[in-house]
C-alpha positions in Angstrom: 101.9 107.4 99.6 99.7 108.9 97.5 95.6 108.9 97.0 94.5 106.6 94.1 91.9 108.4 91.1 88.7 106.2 90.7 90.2 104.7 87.7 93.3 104.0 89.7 91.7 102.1 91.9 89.3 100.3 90.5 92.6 98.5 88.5 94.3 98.2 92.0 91.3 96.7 93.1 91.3 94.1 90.4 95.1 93.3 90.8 94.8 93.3 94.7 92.1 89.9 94.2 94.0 88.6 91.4 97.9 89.3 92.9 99.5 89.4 89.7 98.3 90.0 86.3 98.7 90.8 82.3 96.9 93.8 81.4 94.2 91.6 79.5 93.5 89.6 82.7 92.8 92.8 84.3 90.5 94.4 81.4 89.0 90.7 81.4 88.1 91.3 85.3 86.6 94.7 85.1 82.7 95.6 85.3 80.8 96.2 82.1 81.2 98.6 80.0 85.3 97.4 80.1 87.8 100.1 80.1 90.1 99.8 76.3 93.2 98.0 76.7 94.9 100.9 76.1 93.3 102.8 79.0 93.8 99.9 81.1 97.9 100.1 80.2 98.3 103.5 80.8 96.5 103.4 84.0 99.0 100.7 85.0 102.0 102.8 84.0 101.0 105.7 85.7 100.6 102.9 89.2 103.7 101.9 88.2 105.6 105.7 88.0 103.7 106.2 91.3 104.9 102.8 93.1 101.9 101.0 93.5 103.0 98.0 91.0 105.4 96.4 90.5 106.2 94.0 87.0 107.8 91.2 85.6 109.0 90.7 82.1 108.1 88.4 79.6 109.7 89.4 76.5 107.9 92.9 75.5 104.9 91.9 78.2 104.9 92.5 81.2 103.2 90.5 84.1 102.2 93.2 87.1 101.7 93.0 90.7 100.8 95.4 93.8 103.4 96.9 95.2 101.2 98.3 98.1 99.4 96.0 99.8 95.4 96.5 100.1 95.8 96.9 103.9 98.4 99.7 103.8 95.9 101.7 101.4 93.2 101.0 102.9 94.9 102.2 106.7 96.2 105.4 104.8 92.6 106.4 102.9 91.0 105.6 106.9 93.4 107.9 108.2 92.5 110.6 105.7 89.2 110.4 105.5 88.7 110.8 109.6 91.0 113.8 109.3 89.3 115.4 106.6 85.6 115.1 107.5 85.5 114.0 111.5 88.4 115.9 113.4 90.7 113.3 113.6 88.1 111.4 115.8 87.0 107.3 114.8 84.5 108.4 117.1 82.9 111.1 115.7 83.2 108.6 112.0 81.2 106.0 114.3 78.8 108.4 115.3 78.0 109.7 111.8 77.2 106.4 111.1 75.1 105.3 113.7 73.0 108.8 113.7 72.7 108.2 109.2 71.6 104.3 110.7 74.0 103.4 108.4 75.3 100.7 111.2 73.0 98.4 113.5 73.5 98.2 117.3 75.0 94.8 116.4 77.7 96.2 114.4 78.4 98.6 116.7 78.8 96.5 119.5 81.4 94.4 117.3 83.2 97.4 116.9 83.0 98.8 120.6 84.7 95.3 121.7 87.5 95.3 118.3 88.4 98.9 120.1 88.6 97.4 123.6 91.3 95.2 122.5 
């Protein structure tokens, strides 16, 4: 699977929360200033040639949804962002986070007992 671009996934995002979508429900959902419908389309065919989305047809419309769920990215970006920048090691991504206090004891707590199980 490949790594989203910004632009990606900030559509992916949007179709993620909505499931399935016409490219005007998905320019409707975006932040201010809205991407061009045209932008919008193209970004969806290039997730689409890259098997991220899936459509169905309507006549010439098309109604898309993800192909990859949000989980699976989101498991594969984890993955390569610990191997990139922290050795492999969730550790070493905790750490950085609790030295940057980026994460209360609280939270780390939380996630000291999700590891244990």
């Amino acid at each position: 699977m490949q790594e989203l671009t910004k632009a990606e996934e900030q559509v992916m995002q949007v179709l993620w929360s909505k499931e399935k979508a016409f490219v005007k429900e998905l320019v409707a959902e975006m932040a201010e200033p809205k991407p061009a419908y045209n932008t919008v389309s193209t970004i969806i065919r290039i997730l689409e040639r890259k098997e991220f989305v899936g459509f169905t047809a309507f006549g010439k419309t098309h109604q898309y949804f993800p192909l990859v769920s949000k989980e699976d990215y989101k498991t594969l970006i984890s993955k390569r962002l610990v191997s990139k920048y922290f050795e492999g090691s969730f550790e070493n991504l905790v750490s950085f986070f609790a030295k940057k206090e980026e994460i209360d004891l609280n939270e780390l707590d939380e996630i000291i007992k999700n590891l244990k199980k």
